[in-house]
C-alpha positions as a printed Julia matrix, in Angstrom:
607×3 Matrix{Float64}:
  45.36   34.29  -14.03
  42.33   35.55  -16.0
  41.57   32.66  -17.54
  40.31   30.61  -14.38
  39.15   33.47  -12.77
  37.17   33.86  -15.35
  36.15   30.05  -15.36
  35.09   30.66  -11.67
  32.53   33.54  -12.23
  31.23   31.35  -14.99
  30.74   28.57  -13.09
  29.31   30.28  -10.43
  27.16   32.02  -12.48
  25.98   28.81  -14.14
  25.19   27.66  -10.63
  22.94   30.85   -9.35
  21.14   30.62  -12.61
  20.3    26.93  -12.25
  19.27   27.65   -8.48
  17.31   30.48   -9.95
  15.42   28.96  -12.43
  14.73   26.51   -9.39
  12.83   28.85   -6.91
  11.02   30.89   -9.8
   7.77   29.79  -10.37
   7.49   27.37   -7.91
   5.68   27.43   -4.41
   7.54   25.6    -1.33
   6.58   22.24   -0.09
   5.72   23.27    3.53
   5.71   20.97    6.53
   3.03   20.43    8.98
   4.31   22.92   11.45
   4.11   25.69    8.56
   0.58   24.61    6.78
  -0.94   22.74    9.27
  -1.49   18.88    9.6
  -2.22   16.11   11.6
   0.51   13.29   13.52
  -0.91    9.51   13.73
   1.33    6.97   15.77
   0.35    3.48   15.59
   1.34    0.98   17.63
   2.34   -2.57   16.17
   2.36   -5.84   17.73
   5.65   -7.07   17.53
   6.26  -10.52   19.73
   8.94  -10.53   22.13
  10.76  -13.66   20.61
  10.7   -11.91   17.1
  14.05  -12.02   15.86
  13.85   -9.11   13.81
  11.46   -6.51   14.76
  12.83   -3.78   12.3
  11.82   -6.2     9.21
   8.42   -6.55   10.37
   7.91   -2.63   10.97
   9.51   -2.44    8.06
   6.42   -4.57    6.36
   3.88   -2.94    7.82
   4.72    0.47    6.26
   5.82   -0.82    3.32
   1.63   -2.25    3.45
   0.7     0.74    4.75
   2.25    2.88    2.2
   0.63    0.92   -0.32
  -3.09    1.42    0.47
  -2.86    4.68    1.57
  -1.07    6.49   -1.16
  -0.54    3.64   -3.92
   0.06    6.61   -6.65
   2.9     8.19   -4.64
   1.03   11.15   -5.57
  -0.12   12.45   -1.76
   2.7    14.36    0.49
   2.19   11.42    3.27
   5.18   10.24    5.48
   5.1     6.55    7.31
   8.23    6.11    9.26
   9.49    3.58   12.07
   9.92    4.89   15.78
  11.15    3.12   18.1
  10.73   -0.9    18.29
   6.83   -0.7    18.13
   5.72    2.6    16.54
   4.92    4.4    13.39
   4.19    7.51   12.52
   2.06    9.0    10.31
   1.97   12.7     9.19
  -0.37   14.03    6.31
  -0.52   17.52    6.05
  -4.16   19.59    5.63
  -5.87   20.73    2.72
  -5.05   24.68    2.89
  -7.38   27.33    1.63
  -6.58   26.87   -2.17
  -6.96   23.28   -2.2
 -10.28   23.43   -0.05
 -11.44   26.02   -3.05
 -10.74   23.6    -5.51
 -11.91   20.86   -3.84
 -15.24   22.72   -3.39
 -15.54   23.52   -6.95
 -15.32   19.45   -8.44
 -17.46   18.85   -5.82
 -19.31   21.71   -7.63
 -19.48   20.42  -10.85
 -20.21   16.69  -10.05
 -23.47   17.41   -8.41
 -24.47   19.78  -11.61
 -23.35   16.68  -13.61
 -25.31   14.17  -11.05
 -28.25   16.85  -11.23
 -29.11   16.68  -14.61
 -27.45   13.05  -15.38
 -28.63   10.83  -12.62
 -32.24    9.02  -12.81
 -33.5     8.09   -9.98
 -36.22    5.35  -10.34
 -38.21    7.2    -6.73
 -38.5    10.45   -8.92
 -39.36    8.85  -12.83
 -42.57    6.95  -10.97
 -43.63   10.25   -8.97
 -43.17   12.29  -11.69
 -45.57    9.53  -14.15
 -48.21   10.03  -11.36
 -48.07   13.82  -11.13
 -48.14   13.52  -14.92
 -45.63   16.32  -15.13
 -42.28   15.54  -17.59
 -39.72   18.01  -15.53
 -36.04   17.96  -16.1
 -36.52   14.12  -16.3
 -37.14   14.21  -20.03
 -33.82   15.81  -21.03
 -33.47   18.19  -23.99
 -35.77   17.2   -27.45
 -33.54   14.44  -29.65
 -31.43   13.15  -27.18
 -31.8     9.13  -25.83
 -33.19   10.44  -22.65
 -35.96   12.14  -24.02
 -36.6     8.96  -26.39
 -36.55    6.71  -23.48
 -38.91    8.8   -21.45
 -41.22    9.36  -24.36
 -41.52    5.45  -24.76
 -41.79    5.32  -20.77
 -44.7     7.43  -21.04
 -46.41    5.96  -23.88
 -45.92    2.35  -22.02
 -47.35    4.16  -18.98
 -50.27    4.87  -20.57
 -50.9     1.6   -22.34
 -50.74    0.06  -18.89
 -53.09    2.47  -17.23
 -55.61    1.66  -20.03
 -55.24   -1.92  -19.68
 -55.96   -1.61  -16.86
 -58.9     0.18  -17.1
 -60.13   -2.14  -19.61
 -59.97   -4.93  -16.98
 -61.73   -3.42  -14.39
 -64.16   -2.62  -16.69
 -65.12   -6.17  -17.62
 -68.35   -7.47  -16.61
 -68.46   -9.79  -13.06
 -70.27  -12.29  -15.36
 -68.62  -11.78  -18.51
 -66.88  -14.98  -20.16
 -63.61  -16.35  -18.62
 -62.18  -15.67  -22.15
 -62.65  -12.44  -21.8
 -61.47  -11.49  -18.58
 -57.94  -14.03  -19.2
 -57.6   -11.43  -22.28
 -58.06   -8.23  -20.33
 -55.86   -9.49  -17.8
 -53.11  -10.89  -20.52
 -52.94   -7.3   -21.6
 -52.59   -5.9   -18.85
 -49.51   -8.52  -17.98
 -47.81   -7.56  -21.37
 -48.5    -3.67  -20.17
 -46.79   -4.3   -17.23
 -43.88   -6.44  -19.58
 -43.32   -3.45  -21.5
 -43.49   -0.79  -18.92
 -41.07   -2.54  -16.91
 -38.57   -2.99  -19.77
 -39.02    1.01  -20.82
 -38.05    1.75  -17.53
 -35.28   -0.35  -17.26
 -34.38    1.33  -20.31
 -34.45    4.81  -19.05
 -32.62    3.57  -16.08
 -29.58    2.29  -18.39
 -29.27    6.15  -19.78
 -28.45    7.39  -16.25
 -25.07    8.29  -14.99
 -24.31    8.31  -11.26
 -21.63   10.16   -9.28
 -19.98    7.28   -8.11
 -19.54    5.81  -11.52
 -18.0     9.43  -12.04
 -15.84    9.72   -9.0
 -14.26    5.68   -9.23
 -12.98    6.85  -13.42
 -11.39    9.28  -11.74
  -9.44    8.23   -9.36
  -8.23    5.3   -11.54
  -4.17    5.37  -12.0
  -3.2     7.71  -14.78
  -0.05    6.34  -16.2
   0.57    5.27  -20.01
   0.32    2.26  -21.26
   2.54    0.58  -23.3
   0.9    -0.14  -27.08
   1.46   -3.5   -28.35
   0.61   -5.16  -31.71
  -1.7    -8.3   -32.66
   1.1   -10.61  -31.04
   1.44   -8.85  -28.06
   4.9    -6.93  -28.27
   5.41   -3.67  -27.78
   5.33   -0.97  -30.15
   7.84    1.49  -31.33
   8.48    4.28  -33.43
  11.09    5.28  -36.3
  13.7     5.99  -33.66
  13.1     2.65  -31.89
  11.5     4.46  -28.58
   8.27    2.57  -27.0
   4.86    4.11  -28.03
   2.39    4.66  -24.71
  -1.12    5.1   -25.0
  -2.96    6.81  -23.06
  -3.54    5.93  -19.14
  -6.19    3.95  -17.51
  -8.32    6.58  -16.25
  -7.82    8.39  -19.51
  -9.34    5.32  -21.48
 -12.47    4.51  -19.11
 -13.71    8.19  -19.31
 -13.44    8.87  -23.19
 -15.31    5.4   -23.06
 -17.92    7.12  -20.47
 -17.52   10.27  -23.19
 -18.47    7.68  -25.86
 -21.5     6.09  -23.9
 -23.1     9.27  -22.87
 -22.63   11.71  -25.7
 -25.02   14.21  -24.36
 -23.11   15.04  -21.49
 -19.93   15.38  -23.19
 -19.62   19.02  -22.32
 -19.95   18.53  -18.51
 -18.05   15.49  -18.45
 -15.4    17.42  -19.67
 -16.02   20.25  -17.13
 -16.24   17.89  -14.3
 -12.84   15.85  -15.53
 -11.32   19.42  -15.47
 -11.95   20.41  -12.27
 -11.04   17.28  -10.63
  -7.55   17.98  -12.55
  -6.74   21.04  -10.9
  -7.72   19.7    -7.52
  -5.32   16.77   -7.89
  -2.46   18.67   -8.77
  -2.85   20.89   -5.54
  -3.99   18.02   -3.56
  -1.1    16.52   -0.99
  -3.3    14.31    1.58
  -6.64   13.2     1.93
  -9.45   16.18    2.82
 -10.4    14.76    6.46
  -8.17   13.0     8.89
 -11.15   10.46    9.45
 -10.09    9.46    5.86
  -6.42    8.61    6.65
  -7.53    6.98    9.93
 -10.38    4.77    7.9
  -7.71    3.73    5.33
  -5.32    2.65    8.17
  -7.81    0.82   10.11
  -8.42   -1.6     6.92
  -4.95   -1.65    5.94
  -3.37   -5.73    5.91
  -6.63   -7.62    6.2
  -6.04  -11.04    4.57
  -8.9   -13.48    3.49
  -9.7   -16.31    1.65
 -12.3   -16.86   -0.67
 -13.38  -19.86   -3.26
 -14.0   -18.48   -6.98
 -16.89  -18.64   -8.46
 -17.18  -21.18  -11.4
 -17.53  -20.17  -14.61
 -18.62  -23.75  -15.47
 -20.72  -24.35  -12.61
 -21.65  -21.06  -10.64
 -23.6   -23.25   -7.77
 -26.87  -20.84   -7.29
 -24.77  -17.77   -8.0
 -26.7   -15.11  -10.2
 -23.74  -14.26  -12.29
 -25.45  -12.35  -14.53
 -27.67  -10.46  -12.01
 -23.94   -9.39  -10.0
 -23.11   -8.11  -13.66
 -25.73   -5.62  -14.04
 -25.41   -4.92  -10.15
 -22.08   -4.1   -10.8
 -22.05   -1.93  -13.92
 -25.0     0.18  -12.09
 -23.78    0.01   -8.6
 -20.29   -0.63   -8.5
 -18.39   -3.28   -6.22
 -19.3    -2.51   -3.6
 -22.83   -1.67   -3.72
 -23.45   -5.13   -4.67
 -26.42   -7.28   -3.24
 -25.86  -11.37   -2.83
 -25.84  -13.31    0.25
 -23.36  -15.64   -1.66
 -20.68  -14.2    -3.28
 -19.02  -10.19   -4.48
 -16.79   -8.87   -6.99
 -13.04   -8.48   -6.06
 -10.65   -6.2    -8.17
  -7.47   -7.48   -9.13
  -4.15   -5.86   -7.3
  -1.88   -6.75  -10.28
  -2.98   -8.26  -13.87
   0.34   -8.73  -14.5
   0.18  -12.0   -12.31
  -2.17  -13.74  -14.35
  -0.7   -13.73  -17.79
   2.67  -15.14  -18.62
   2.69  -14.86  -22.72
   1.98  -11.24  -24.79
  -0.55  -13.12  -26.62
  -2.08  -14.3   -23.31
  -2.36  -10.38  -22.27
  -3.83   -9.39  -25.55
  -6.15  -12.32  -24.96
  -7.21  -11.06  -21.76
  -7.93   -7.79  -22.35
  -9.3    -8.27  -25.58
 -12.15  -10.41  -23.31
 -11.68  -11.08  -19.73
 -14.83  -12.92  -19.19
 -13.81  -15.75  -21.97
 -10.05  -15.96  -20.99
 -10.7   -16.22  -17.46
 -13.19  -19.19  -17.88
 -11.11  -20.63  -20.4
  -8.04  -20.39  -17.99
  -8.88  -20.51  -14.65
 -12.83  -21.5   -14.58
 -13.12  -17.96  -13.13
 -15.99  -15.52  -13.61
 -14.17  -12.37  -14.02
 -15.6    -8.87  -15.67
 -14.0    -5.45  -16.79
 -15.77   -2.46  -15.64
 -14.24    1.27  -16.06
 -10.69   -0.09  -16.66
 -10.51   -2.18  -13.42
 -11.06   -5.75  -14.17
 -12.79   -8.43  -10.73
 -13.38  -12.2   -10.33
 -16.81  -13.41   -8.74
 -15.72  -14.67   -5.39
 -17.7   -16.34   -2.79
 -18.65  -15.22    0.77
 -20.89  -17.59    2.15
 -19.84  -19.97    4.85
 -17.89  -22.74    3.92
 -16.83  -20.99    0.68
 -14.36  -17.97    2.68
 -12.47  -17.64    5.2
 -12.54  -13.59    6.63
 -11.6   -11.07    9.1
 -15.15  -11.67   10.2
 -14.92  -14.98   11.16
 -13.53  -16.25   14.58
 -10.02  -14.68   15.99
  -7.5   -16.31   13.74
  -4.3   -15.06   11.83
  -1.23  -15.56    9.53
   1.58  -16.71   11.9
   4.46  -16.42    9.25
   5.04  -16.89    5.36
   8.52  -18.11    3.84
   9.88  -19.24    0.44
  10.1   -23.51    0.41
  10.01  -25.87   -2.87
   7.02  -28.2    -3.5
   7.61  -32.3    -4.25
   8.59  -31.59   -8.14
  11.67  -28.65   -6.47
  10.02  -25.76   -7.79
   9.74  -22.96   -5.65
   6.25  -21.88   -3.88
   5.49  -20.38   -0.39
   4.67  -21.93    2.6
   2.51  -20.36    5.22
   1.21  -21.68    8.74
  -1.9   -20.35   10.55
  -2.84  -20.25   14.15
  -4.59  -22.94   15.89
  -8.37  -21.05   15.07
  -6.88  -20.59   11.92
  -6.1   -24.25   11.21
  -9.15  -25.25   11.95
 -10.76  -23.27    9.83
  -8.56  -23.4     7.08
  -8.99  -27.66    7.29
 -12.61  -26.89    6.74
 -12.48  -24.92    3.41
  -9.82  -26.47    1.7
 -11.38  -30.04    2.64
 -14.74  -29.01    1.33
 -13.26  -27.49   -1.94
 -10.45  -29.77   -3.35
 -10.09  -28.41   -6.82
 -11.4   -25.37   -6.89
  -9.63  -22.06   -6.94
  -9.02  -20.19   -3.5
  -8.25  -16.58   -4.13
  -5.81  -15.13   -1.75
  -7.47  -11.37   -1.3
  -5.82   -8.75    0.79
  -7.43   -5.3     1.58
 -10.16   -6.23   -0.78
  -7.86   -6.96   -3.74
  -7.09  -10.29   -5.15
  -3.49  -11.27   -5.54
  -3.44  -14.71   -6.42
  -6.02  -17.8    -6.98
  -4.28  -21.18   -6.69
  -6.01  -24.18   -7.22
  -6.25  -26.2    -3.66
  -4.4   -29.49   -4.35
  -4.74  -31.34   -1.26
  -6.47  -30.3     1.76
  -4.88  -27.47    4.49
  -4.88  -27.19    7.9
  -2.15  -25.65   10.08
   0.66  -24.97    7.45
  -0.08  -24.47    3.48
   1.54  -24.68    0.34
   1.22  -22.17   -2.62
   2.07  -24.09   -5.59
   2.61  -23.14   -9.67
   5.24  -22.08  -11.86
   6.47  -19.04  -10.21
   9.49  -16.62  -10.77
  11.92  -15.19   -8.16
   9.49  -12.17   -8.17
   6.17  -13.86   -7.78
   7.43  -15.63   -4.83
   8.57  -12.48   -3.2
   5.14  -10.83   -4.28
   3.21  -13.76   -2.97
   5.19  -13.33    0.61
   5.27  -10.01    0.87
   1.24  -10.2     0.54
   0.72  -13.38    2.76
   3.32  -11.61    5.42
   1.36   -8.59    5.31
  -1.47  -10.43    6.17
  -0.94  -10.04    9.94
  -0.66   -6.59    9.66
  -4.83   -6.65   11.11
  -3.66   -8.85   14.11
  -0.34   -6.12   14.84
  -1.56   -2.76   14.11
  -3.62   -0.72   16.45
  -6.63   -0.32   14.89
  -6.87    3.43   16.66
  -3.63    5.83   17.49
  -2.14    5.65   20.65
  -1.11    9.45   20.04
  -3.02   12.22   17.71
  -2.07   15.83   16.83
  -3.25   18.07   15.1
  -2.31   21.77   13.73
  -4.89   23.78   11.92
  -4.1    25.5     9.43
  -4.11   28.96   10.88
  -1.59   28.37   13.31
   0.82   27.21   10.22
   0.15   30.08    8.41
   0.97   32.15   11.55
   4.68   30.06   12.3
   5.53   30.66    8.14
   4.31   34.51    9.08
   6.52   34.93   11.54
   9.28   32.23   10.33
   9.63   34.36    7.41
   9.82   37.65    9.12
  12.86   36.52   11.73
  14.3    35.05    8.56
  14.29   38.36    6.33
  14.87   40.31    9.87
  17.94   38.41   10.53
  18.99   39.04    6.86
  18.77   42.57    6.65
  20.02   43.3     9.93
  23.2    41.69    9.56
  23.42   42.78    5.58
  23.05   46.61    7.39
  25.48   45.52    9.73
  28.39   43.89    7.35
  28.2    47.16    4.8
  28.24   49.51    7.28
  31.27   48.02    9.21
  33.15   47.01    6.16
  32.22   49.2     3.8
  32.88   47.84    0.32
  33.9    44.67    1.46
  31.12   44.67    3.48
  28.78   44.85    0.44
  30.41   42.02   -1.07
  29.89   39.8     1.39
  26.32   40.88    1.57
  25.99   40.14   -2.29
  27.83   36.18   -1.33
  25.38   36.01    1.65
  22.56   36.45   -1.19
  23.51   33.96   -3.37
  24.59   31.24   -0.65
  20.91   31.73    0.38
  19.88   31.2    -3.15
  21.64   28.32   -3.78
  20.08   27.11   -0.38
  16.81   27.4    -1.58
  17.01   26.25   -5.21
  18.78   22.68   -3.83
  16.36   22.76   -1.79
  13.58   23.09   -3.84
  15.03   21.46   -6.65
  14.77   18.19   -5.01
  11.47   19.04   -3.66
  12.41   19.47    0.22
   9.73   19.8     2.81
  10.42   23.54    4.58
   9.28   22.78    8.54
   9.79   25.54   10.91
  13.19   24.11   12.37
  14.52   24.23    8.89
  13.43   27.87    8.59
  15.51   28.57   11.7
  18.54   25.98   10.46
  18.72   28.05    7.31
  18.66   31.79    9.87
  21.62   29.8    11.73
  23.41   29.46    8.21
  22.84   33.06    7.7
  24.47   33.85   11.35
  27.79   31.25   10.8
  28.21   32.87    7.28
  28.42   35.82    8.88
  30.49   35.02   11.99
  32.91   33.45    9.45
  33.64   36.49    7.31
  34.03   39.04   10.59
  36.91   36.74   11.54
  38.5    36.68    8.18
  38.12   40.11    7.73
  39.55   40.44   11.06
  42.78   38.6     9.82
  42.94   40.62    7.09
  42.82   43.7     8.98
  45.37   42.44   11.27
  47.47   41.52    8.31
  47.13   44.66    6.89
  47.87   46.71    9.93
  51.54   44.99    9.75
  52.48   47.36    6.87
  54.69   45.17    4.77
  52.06   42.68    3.06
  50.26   43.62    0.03
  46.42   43.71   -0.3
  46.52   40.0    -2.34
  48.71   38.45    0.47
  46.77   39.91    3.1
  43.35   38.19    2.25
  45.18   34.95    1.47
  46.98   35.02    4.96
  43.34   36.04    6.62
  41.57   33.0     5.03
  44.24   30.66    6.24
  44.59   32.22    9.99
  40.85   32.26   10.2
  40.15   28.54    8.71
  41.13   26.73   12.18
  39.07   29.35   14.02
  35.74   28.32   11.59
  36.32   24.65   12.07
  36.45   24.96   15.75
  33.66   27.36   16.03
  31.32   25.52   14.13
């Protein structure tokens, strides 16, 4: 008999410890009742003659889920209610996060501060004739650049002097000298400045790295394959974000130290972080979400009055969406595994996207901090957008084109059509990128022209064609989701921390009263049920938090009611065994096994 009682105190003791080493050292994940938060419920546009509402809720939050937390890294729930509603809870920064937040913030605008040049303050500060903290510290670029920005200031001040000061009557040779001078002056100044401009470092540029998607990388050789160690395990490299700010490191050397501080302190703010700071954040991001357009690339062969170059520089000093053209934007790519099908085609790729693009697809496409865009038009006739006249998606589905090879089929609406008939006439040949929420997905050529129902043709796999559906079906989502909440709540954070204050005192109330209670009624037996009580609410929590379980305040009071059942179970067994024992003629052994078994029917039907 030793032996497996002796496996049973093992095993439970192997159990507490794991449970333990579960709830040590790590905080709970509390709900929105307990930390505060805020409740959005949308309300989607489902048809009446849909045949399968569920699939297209379904859709829409698997869209939704997708722009608003595409990391998985935020503590944001979507889910279904009803026929025609979602829900959306994100709970609210509390006071550590807020702290944290508060200090990046911090740190970017000391970075910004002495990093940023603004073009407004170098040209006030030449005409005050004052250096500042413009200049930078002795040695560096930036106090190069402005040195030579100064000097090329003063060359053009004297030149023009020198041309005011010619003589009225003096020969024309003269005065097309002075003012040649004082052209080249202007030449030169204009290029220093641009020069001092390039050495600047704004906080966007800062802020986009990142929030660039950490993960690693898989390393792969000259050919394209990936690489693996001695023991035959893949080698990863480091992440995305990782890469495009040792590259930011490497271009600004000088502000290596605060790059690093700023990096830092956006760290420890993202691992505390769970939503987004404001609500007005969320509610932005939702209000955008499913947004399908189409939009004619830009050739690399034949741009057609488009100032690639120009959108370039724009780009690298602006970002995306600071760019200024009437005619056409850059687009980031949602997934660059869609445009390669070989290794050596990747390696190709990133090794220069500009060259394999136009090589491949007669694209103009860039890389900029890790995220890689195509040129795509936006002028009429060249786009078809969510600005445009009242049109939509009406449904996507697999088909086969005229050679049996799988593609997609969609069909538009009658504005839609119309449209569509226009743009695909007008461009027969060219590539039409498919862009949803900003982000291109695909860029088929246009065979033939389209009206009412399309084809998406090419050499496509089982899980391109779902991709490709799953983006053209989400296209809708604009036309079916609300674009404000039918129904908002919030909880501030104050009142949370007062339901886990008093959540936690009814819990520990509960527990000692009833621990009191059970030692002094049964004594010794009393006590060990007190010491079972403890670890059934241990291994409670460490499951709990072992999976990472959200603690709401209805849990809180689900786990008291365990604590109460627990309890009402072992007064009737030790009931039975009382009434056992009171018989006279049953051992001690024989009365606890009869009290378990009288009282087992009682527990089942009580509970």
């Amino acid at each position: 008999m030793r032996t497996p009682l002796l496996s049973r105190f093992l095993t439970i003791a192997f159990v507490l410890g794991l449970c333990l080493a579960a709830v040590l050292g790590r905080d709970l994940r509390l709900g929105k009742d307990l930390r505060g938060g805020v409740s959005l419920v949308y309300k989607v546009e489902i048809p009446d003659e849909e045949i399968d509402p569920q699939s297209v809720l379904d859709t829409t939050i698997e869209v939704l889920k997708a722009r608003v937390n595409p990391q998985g890294i935020f503590d944001i729930s979507i889910e279904g209610s009803g026929r025609d509603r979602i829900e959306v809870v994100m709970p609210l920064p509390g006071p550590e996060t807020r702290a944290l937040a508060a200090a990046w913030r911090t740190a970017l605008d000391e970075l910004v501060d002495s990093a940023e040049i603004r073009e407004s303050e170098v040209l006030a500060t030449l005409e005050e004739g004052e250096t500042g903290d413009l200049r930078g510290p002795d040695g560096s670029a930036r106090a190069t650049a402005f040195d030579a920005l100064v000097a090329a200031d003063e060359a053009r001040k004297q030149a023009r002097q020198t041309y005011n000061a010619v003589p009225e009557d003096a020969a024309s040779t003269d005065r097309n000298l002075a003012a040649a001078a004082v052209a080249d002056a202007e030449i030169s100044f204009d290029e220093s400045l641009a020069a001092l401009m390039e050495l600047g470092l704004s906080g966007e540029r800062v802020r986009r790295i990142l929030t660039l998607p950490n993960k690693p990388i898989l390393e792969r050789d000259e050919e394209g394959r990936g690489r693996r160690d001695e023991s035959g395990n893949p080698i990863f490299g480091p992440g995305q974000r990782d890469k495009a700010f040792a590259s930011l490191q490497a271009e600004y050397p000088d502000l290596q130290s605060a790059l690093t501080k700023v990096q830092s302190a956006y760290d420890q703010y993202e691992t505390q972080r769970t939503g987004f700071d404001d609500p007005e954040d969320l509610k932005r991001l939702l209000r955008g979400a499913g947004v399908l357009e189409f939009h004619v690339g830009v050739s690399s062969a034949d741009p057609q009055g488009v100032d690639v170059a120009g959108l370039r520089r724009q780009l690298e000093e602006l970002g995306a969406g600071n760019t200024q053209s009437p005619l056409a934007s850059w687009y980031p790519i949602n997934d660059l595994g869609q445009w390669y099908e070989k290794p050596a085609e990747l390696a190709a790729l990133t090794a220069n996207p500009d060259g394999y693009f136009a090589a491949t697809r007669d694209l103009v496409a860039t890389r900029q901090d890790g995220i890689y865009y195509l040129l795509l038009r936006d002028d009429a006739g060249k786009s078809l957008t969510a600005s445009d006249d009242d049109w939509r998606l009406v449904r996507a589905s697999e088909g086969q084109d005229r050679l049996g090879r799988p593609s997609i089929n969609f069909a538009l609406d009658q504005s839609g059509a119309l449209r569509m008939g226009q743009l695909t006439g007008a461009n027969k040949g060219r590539n039409m990128a498919i862009v949803l929420d900003s982000e291109v997905y695909s860029a088929p050529t246009i065979q033939s022209q389209i009206s009412g129902n399309g084809q998406i043709t090419g050499n496509f796999g089982a899980e391109e064609i779902a991709y490709l559906r799953k983006v053209l079906g989400a296209g809708s989502l604009s036309a079916q989701l609300s674009s404000e909440p039918i129904s908002e709540s919030v909880l501030g954070p104050s009142i949370g921390a007062d339901n886990l204050e008093r959540g936690t005192q009814a819990f520990l109330f509960a527990l000692v009263v009833v621990a009191i209670f059970m030692g002094l009624w049964y004594f010794q037996a009393g006590l060990i049920a007190d010491l079972a009580l403890l670890a059934n609410g241990l291994v409670i929590f460490g499951v709990l938090m072992g999976v990472d379980a959200t603690f709401t305040l209805p849990g809180l009071a689900g786990i008291v009611l365990t604590v109460g059942m627990a309890v009402d179970a072992n007064v009737l067994i030790f009931e039975r065994i009382r009434e056992e024992l009171a018989l006279g003629d049953v051992v001690l052994r024989q009365a606890v096994k009869n009290g378990y078994a009288k009282a087992l029917s009682t527990i089942l039907d009580g509970n």
